[in-house]
C-alpha positions in Angstrom: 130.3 88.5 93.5 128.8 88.0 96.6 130.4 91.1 98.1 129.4 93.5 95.0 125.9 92.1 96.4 126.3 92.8 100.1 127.8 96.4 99.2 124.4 97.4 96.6 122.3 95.5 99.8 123.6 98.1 102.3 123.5 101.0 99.9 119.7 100.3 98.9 118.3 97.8 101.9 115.6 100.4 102.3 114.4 100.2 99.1 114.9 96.5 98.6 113.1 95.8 102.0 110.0 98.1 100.5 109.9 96.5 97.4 109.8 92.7 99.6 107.4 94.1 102.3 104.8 94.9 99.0 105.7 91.6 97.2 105.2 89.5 100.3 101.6 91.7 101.4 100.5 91.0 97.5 101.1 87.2 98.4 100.0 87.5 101.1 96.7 88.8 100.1 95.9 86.2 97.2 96.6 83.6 100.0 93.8 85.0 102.2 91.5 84.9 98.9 93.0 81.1 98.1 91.9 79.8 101.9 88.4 81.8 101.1 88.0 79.8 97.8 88.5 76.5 99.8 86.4 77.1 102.8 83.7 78.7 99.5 84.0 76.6 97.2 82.9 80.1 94.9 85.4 82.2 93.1 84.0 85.4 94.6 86.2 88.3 94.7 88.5 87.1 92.3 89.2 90.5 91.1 90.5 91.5 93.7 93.9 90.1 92.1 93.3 91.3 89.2 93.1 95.0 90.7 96.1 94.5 92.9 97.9 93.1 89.5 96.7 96.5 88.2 98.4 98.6 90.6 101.9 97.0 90.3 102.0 98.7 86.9 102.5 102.3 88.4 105.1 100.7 91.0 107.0 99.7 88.6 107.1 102.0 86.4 108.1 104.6 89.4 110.6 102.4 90.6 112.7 101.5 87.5 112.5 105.6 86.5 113.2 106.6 90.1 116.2 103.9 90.1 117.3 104.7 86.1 120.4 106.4 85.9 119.6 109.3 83.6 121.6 112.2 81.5 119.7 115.6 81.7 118.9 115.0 77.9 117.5 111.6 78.5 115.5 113.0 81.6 113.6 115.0 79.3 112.1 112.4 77.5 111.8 109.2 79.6 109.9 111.1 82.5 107.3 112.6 80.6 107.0 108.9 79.1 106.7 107.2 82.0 104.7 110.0 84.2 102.2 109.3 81.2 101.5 106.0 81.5 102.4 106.0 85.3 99.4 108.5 85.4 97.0 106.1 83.4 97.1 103.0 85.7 98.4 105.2 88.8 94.0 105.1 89.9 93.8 101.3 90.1 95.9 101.3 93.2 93.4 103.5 95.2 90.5 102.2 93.2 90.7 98.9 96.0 89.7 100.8 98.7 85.9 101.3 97.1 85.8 97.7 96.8 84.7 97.3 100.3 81.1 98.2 98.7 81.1 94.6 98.0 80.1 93.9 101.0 76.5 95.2 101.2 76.2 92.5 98.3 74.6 89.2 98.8 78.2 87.1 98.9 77.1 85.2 102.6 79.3 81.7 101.8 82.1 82.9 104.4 81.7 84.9 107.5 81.5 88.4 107.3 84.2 89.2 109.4 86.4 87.0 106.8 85.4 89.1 104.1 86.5 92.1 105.6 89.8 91.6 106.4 90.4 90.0 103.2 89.3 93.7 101.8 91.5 95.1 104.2 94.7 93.3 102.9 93.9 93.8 99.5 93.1 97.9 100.0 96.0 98.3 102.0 98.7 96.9 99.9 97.0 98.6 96.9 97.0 101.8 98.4 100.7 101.4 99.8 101.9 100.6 95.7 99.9 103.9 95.4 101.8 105.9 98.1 104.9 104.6 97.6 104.8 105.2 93.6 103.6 108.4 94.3 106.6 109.1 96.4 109.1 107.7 93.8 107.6 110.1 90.9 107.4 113.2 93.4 111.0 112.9 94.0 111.7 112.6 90.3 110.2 115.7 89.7 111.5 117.5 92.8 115.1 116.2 92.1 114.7 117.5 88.4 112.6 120.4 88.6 112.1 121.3 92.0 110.6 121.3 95.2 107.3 123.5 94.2 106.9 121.3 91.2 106.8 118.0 93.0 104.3 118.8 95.3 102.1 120.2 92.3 102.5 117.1 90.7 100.8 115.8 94.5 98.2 117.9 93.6 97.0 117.2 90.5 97.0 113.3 90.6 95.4 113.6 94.0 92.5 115.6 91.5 93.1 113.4 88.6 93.2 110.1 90.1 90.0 110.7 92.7 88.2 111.1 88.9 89.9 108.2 87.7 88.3 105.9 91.1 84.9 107.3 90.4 84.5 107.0 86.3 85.5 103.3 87.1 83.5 102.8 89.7 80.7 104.3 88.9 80.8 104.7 85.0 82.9 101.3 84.3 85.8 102.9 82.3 89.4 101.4 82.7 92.6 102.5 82.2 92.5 99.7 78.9 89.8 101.9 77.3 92.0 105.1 77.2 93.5 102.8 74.1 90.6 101.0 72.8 87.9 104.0 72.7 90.3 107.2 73.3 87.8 109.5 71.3 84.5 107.9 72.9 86.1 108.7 76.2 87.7 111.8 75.6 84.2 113.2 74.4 82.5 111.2 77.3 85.1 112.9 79.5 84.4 116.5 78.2 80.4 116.2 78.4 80.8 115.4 82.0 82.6 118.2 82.6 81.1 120.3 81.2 77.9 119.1 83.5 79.1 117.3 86.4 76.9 115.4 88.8 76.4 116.3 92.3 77.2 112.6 93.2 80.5 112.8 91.1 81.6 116.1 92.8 80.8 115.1 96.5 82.5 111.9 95.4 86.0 112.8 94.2 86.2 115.8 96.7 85.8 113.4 99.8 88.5 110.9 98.0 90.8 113.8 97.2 90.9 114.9 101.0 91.2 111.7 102.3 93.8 110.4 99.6 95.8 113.8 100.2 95.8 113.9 103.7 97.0 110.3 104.2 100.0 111.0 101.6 100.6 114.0 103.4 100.6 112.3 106.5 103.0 109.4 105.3 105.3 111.7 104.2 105.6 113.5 106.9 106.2 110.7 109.2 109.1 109.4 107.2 110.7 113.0 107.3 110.1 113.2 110.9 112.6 110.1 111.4 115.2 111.9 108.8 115.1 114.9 111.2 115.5 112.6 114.3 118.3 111.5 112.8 119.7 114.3 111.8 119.5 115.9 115.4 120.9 113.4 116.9 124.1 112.8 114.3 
């Protein structure tokens, strides 16, 4: 027993160690919210976790299909399942980041300073669920479709999920209402594009490009060790 676990340890310690790294930021995170409630006394920021419990869903749905053992056959109908409702939720991990708008509010009971890096830790390990989901359903589609495909799949959630942060930032929709309202917010979605504001355009444009370089970036570092690597074996 205990070597069948030292043996899957070896064969997937990276993955294992990314999955504990994001586990013990997320804690790490509502810790740094817990000490701000006891120095507060106020509740402020409080959804905060409830974001960050929001973009675990995509994680875990990338992982468990990028670790599922599939046939061909059953490829064909779990992915597009799971790339669906990866895709709904997949916005709520970025979404953190325009959070740090908070802090032109009034919210004064803690130092300023305090406030920011509690934004930081939550934005951060939001943002790496997002990445590193993003990653995990890239390679599913390169490693069943193709290279060319995968980094169109980049593309379009870079598109689709920059909308996604501004209608529910700025318009209050959630990923919940794509269930509870799906006509009212397909025809809301259709009227807006069919006249989009300058604000929403400027908006999801700058997001994209910063979203899309960062990703870019990311995964180009963690090639750049694979070709070390590879140069030096």
């Amino acid at each position: 027993m205990i070597r069948r676990f030292i043996d899957y340890f070896s064969h997937n310690k990276y993955r294992l160690t990314m999955f504990a790294l994001l586990a013990g930021a997320t804690v790490f995170s509502v810790i740094v919210w817990r000490v701000r409630l006891e120095i507060s006394g106020s509740g402020n920021y409080f959804f905060l976790i409830w974001n960050l419990f929001l973009a675990w869903i995509p994680f875990i749905i990338s992982y468990f299909t990028y670790t599922a053992q599939l046939t061909r056959k059953q490829s064909y109908i779990v992915i597009p399942i799971a790339a669906f409702f990866w895709l709904i939720f997949f916005p709520n991990a970025p979404y953190i980041l325009t959070d740090f708008q908070q802090l032109a509010g009034n919210w004064r009971d803690v130092p300023v300073w305090y406030d920011v890096m509690l934004l930081i830790w939550f934005s951060f390990t939001g943002l790496m669920l997002g990445m590193t989901s993003l990653f995990m359903m890239q390679e599913i589609i390169r490693r069943e479709f193709g290279r060319w495909p995968g980094w169109g799949f980049v593309a379009m959630v870079t598109v689709l999920s920059s909308v996604g942060v501004y209608v529910g930032r700025f318009l209050r929709w959630n990923s919940w209402d794509i269930f509870r309202d799906f006509s009212g917010m397909a025809q809301f979605a259709f009227a807006s594009a069919q006249d989009p504001s300058l604000q929403s355009i400027v908006f999801t444009s700058l997001f994209s490009a910063f979203f899309l370089f960062l990703y870019v970036t990311l995964y180009t570092f963690g090639h750049l060790l694979s070709e070390r690597r590879n140069q030096a074996s």
